[in-house]
N, C-alpha and C positions, 0 to 999 in steps of 0.2 A: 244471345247477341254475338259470343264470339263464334258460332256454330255458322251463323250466319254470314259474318265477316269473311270465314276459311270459303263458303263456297263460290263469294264473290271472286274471291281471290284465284281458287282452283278456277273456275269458266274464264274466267281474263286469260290466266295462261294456258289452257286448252284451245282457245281460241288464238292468241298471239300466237303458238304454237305451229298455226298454221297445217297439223297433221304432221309435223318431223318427229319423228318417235326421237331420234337423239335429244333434240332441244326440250321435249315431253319432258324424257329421263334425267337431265342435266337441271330442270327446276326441282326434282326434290319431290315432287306431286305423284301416289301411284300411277301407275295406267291403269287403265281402265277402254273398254270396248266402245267406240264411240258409236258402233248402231249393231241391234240384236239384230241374228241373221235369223229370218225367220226357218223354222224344220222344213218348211216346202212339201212336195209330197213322197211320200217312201217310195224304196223300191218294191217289187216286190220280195218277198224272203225265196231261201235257198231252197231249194228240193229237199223236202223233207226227208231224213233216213231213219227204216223203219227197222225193230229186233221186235223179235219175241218179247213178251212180256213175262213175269215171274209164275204167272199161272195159263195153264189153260186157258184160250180163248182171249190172250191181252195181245194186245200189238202194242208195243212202246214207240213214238213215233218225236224226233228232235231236228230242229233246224237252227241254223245261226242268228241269233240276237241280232232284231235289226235297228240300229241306232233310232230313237225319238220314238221308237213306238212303244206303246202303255198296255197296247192287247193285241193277243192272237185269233182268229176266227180255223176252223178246223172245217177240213169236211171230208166225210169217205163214200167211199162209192162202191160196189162188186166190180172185177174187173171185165165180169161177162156182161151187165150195165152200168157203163162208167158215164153216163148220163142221167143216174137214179142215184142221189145219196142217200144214204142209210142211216149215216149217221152224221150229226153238227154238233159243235163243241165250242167253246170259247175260254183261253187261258189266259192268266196275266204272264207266264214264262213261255218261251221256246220250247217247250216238250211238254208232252200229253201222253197217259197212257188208256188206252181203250179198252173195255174189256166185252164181254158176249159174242167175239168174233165166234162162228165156224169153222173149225178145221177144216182143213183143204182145200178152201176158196182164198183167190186171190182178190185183195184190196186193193183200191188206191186209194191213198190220200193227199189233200191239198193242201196250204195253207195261207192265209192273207193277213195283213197285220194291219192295226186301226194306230192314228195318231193323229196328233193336232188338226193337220192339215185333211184329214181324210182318210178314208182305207184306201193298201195297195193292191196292186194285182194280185191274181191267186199264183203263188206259185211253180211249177210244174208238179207233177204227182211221182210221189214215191210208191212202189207196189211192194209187199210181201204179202204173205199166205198169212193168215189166223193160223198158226200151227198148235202142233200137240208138246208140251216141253215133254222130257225126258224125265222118265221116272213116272210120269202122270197116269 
């Protein structure tokens, strides 16, 4: 009953309020968002940048967390057919490491991020080589 009473009471004054955050603030009632903005559609993410991996034949590959989005979609290509992926991957973070590259070819990679509203564009493509680390 009294739960009920309170939100009669908060909508009266949200409403008499009229939208003045001062007069909001001055009844005493938290704020609160009067309409969720919907996420809309993402941008695409940032160009991916690519390192060596800890072993042999990784490419470590990260881009910048793109607000509202829940997953990454991946994809790599040789850079001599950068129209042929080789490889497709999907993360829930911003970074992914790859491993079976070939020394001394160069890669590209892409990346597109999925969210409420849909997936965004891919991208642009970061390149490094599958290299050989040090020591290996």
């Amino acid at each position: 009953m009294l739960t009920a009473l309170l939100r009669e009471l908060a909508s009266y004054v949200a409403v008499a309020c009229k939208g003045n955050l001062a007069d909001l603030l001055s009844s005493g009632f938290p704020i609160q968002k009067p309409v969720r903005t919907p996420a809309g559609v993402l941008p695409a993410p940032a160009t991916p940048v690519l390192s060596l991996g800890a072993r042999t034949g990784e490419l470590a590959a990260v881009t910048v967390p793109v607000p509202n989005a829940y997953t990454y979609n991946w994809q790599v290509a040789l850079a001599t057919a950068p129209e042929v992926y080789v490889r497709y991957a999907q993360t829930t973070a911003a970074s992914i490491v790859f491993q079976g590259f070939t020394p001394g070819q160069i890669y590209l990679v892409e990346v597109n991020a999925l969210g409420a509203a849909g997936r965004s564009d891919w991208s642009d493509c970061g390149a490094a080589h599958g290299g050989v680390r040090q020591g290996s």
